[in-house]
C-alpha positions as CSV (number, residue, x, y, z in Angstrom):
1,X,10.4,3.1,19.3
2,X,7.8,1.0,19.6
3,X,7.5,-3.0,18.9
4,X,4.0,-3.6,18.7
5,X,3.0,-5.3,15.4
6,X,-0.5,-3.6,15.1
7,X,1.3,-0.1,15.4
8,X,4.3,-0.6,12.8
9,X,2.3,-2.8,10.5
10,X,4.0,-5.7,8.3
11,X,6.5,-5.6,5.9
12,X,5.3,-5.5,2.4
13,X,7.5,-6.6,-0.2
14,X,7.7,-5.3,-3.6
15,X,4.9,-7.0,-6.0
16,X,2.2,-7.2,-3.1
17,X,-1.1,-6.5,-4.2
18,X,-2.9,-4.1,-1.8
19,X,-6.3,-2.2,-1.1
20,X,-6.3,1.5,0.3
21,X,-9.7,2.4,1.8
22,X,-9.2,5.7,3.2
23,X,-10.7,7.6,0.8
24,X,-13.6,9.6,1.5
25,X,-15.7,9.2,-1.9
26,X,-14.8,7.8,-5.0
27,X,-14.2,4.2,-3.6
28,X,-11.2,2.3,-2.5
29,X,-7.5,2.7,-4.6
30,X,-6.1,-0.5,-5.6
31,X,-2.0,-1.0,-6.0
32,X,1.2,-2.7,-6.0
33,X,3.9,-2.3,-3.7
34,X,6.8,-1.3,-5.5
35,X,9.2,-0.5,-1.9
36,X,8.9,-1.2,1.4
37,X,11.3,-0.1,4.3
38,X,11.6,0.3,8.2
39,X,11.1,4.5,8.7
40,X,12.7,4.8,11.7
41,X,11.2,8.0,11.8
42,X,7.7,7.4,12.2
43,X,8.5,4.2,13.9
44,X,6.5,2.3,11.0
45,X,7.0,0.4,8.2
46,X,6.5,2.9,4.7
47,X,6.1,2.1,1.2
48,X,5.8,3.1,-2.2
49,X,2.8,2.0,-4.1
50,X,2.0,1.9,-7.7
51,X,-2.0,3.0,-7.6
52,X,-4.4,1.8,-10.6
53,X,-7.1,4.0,-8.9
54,X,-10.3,1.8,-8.8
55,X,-8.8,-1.0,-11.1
56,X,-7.5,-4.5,-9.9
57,X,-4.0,-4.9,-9.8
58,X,-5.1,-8.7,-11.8
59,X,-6.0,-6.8,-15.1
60,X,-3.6,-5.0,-17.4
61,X,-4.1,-1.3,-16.6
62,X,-5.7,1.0,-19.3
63,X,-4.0,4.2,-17.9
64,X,-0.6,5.0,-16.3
65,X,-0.5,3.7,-12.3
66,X,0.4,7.0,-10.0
67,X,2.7,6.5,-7.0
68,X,1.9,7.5,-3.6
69,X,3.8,6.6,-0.1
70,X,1.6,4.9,2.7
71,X,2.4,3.7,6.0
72,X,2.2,-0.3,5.6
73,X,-0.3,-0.4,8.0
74,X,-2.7,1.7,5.9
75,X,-3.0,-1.3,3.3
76,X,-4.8,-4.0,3.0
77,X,-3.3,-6.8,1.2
78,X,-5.4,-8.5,-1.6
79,X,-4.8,-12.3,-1.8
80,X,-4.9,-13.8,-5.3
């Protein structure tokens, strides 16, 4: 298993506001992590996210967030 921070990504704890840009078309998928944990599996830290779609994270949503699972290193964290 590797060590190497850039590989397994931080740990994200629940409440973090984050960014997803790998989406093809239709923008990037804002979110809030609602777990993270070690997959020893994949050697990377996972999570479960809360998406908003397009929406920040800041406003109160106007439709019901859908939740996904993303490798931590897959996310960008929003500060603010």
């Amino acid at each position: 298993m590797t060590h190497d921070r850039e590989l397994i990504g931080s740990f994200l704890p629940a409440g973090t506001k984050v960014r997803y840009d790998g989406l093809e078309k239709g923008g990037p998928e804002f979110g809030v992590v609602i777990h993270c944990w070690m997959n020893d599996e994949i050697g990377r830290y996972d999570c479960y996210i809360a998406f908003f779609g397009n929406e920040s994270p800041d406003r109160e949503p106007t439709k019901i967030p859908y939740i996904l699972r993303y490798a931590a290193v897959s996310l960008t964290v929003i500060n603010g």
